[in-house]
Backbone bond lengths (Angstrom), bond angles and torsions (degrees), N, CA, C in turn:
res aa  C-N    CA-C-N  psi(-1)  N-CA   C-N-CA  omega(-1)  CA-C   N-CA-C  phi
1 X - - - 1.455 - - 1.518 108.49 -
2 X 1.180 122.58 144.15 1.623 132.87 171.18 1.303 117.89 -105.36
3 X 1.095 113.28 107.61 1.503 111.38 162.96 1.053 141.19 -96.22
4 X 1.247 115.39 103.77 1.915 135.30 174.96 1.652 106.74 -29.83
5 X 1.784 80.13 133.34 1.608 97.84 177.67 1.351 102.42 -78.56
6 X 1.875 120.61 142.27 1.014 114.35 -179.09 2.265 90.09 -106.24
7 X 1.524 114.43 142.79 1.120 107.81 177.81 1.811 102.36 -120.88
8 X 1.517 119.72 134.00 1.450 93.51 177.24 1.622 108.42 -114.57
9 X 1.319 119.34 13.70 1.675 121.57 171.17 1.335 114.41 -159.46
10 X 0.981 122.75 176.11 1.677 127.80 176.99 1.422 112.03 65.90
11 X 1.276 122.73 -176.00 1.761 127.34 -166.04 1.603 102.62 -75.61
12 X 1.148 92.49 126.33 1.693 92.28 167.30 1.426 112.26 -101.97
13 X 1.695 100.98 136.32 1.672 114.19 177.27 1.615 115.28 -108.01
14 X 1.183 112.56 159.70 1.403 100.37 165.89 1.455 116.75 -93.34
15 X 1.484 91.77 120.54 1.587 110.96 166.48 1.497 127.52 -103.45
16 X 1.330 98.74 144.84 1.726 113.27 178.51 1.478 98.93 -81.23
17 X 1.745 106.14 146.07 1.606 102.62 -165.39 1.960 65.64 -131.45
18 X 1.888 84.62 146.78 1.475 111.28 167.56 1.544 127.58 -72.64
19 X 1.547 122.60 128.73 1.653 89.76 -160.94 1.567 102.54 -81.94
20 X 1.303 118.95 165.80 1.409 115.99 -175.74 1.219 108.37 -88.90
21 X 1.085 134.46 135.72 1.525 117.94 -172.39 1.775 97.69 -115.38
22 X 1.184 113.43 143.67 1.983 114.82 -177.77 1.568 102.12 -131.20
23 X 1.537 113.73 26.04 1.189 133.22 155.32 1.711 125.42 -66.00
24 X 1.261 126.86 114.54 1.348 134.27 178.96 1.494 126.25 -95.69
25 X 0.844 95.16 114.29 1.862 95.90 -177.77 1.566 103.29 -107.32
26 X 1.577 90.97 140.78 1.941 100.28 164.56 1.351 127.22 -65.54
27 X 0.861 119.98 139.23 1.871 120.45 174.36 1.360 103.56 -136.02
28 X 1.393 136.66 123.80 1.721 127.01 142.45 1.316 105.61 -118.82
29 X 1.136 94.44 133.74 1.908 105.46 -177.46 2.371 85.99 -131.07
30 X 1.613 84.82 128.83 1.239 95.71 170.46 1.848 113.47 -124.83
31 X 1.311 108.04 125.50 1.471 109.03 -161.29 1.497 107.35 -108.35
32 X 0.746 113.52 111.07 2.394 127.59 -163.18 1.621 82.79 -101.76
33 X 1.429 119.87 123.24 1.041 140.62 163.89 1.753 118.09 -102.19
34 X 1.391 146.12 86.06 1.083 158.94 -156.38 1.351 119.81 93.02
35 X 1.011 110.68 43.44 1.541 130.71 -179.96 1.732 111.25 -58.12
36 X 0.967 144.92 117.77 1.596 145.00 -172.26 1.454 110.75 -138.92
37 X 1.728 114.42 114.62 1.591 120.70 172.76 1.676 89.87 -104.20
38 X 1.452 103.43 140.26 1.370 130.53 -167.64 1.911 99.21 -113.31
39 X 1.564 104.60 131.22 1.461 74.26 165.71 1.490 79.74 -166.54
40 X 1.924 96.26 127.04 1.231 122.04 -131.97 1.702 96.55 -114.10
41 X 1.608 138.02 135.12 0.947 122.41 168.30 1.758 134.32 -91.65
42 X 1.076 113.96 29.18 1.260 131.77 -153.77 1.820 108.45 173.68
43 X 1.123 115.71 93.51 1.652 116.42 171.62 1.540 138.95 -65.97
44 X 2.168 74.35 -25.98 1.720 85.03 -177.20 1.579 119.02 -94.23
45 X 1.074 108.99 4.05 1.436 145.91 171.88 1.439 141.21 -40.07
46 X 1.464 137.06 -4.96 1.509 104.69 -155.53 1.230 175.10 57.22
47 X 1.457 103.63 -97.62 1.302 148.15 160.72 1.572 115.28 -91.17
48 X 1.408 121.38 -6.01 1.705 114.55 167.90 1.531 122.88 -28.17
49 X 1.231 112.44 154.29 1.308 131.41 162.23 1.564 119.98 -79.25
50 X 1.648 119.72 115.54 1.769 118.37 -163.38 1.674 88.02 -134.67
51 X 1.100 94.35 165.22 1.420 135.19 160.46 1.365 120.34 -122.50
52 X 1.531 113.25 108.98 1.773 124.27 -168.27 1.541 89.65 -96.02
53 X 0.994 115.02 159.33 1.531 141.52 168.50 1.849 107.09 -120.58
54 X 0.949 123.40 108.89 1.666 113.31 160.97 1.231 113.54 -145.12
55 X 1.630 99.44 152.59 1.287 129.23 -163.73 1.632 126.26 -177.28
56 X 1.435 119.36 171.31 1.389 94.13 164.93 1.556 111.68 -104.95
57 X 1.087 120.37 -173.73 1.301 132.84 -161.58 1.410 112.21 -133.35
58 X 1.343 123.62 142.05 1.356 122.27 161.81 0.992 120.19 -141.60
59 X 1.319 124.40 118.90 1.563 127.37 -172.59 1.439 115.02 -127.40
60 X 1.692 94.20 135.10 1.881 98.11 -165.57 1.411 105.93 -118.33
61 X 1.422 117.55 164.42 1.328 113.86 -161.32 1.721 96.80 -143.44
62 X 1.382 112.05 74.59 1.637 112.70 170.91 1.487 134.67 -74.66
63 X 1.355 129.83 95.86 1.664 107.48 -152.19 1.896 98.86 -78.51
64 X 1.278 98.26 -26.87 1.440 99.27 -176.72 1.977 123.72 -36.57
65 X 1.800 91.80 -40.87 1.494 108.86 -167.80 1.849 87.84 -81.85
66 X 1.078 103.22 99.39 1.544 104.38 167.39 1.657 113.41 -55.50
67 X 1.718 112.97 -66.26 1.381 116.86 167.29 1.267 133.55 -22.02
68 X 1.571 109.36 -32.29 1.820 110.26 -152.42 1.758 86.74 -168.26
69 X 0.980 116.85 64.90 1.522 115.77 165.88 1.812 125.02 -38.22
70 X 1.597 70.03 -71.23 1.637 85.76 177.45 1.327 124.34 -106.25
71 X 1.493 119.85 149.64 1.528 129.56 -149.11 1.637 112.30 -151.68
72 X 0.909 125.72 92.70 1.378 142.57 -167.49 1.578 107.91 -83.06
73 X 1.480 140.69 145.69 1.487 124.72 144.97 1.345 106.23 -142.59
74 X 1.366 119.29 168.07 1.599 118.14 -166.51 1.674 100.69 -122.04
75 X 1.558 115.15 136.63 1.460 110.48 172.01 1.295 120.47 -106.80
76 X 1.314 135.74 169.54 1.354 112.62 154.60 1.656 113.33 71.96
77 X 1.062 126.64 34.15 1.493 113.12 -165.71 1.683 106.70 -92.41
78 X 1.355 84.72 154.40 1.781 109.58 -167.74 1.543 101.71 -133.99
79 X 1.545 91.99 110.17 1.678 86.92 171.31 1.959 105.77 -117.46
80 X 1.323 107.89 137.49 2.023 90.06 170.64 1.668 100.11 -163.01
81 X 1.266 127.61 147.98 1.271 129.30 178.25 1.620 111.17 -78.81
82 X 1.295 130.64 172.43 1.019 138.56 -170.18 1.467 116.41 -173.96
83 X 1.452 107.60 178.91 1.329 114.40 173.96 1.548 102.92 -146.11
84 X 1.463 115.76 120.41 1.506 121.67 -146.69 1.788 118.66 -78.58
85 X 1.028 103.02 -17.64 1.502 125.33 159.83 1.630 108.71 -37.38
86 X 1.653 106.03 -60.14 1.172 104.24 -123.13 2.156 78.71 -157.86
87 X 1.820 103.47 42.52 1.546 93.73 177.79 1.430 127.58 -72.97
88 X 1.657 125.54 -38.33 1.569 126.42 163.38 1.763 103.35 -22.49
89 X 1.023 119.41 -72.34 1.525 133.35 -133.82 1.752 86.30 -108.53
90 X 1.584 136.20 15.05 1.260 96.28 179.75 2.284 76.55 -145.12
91 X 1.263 114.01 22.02 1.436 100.95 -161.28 1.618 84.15 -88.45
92 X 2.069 106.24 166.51 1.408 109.17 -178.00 1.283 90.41 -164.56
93 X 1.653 99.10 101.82 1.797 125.44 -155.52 2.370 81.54 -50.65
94 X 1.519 84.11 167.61 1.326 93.58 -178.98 1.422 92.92 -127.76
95 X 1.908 118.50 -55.04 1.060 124.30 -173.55 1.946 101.83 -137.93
96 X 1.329 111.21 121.46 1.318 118.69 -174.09 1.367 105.93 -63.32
97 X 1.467 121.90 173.55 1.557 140.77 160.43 0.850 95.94 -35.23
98 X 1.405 131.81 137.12 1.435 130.01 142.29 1.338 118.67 -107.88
């Protein structure tokens, strides 16, 4: 629907009116704060050698976008190798905070 400008003095122009839209769309966006992918060289292991990934995460869930529903992005990322035993004292940043 459009709703007409009402003017009560001075020059009147013609203006384009915005349509109002009372249309609702879904959105869920879920935001994981310390998010960590592990990826481990040895399972049966312990003490293996890994590479952590951390960051936070945000993942959205649009049903509207048929094409591309869902939409993920990563913040903050932390990449560094390790050895899981013993990660404080053995990590060796790969890629800093950003």
């Amino acid at each position: 629907a459009v709703v007409p400008k009402t003017v009560k003095s001075g020059v009147v122009t013609k203006r384009s009116s915005l349509p109002v839209s009372t249309e609702r769309h879904l959105e869920v966006k879920v935001n994981v704060t310390g998010t960590e992918f592990v990826v481990v060289e040895d399972v049966s292991c312990f003490d293996t050698n890994a590479i952590i990934l951390k960051g936070t995460t945000v993942l959205t869930y649009k049903p509207r976008f048929v094409d591309r529903p869902f939409s993920g992005s990563l913040f903050g990322i932390e990449v560094f190798s390790c050895r899981l035993g013993n990660e404080h004292e053995t990590a060796l940043s790969i890629v800093d905070p950003v």
